[in-house]
Steps between C-alpha positions, in 0.01 A plus 500: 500500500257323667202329302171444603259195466122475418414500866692812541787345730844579423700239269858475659717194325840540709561295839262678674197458310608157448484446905201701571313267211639239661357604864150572382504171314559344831231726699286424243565120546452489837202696486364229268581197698311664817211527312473205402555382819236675636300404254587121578370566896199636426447173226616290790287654767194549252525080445595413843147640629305279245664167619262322788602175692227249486484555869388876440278385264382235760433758754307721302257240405441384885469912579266473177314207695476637831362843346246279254383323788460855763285640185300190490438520916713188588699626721411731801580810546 
């Protein structure tokens, strides 16, 4: 006799239910630690593109100068 449980899968207690419990335990597992390890790249990459060197940040503001100063007509065209 085979028994059912609330999410209508069949209950089996011998060996083989034992294993295949086992093997989706494990599936599941894995699928859980690759999530979260894409989740931990895109955390990585997401905070990697907010860091700036104070040499980017030096460049922008000469860029920042240079376009300041074309606006105001210092230097030609």
């Amino acid at each position: 006799e085979v028994e059912l449980s609330s999410d209508g899968s069949a209950v089996n207690t011998g060996p083989k239910g034992v294993i295949n419990d086992w093997r989706r335990f494990k599936q599941l597992e894995t699928e859980q630690r690759q999530e979260q390890r894409r989740e931990m790249e895109r955390l990585i990459k997401k905070l990697s593109m907010t860091c700036r060197s104070h040499l980017d940040e030096e460049t922008d503001k000469q860029k920042q100068k240079e376009l300041q100063d074309k606006i105001n007509g210092k230097v030609a065209w």
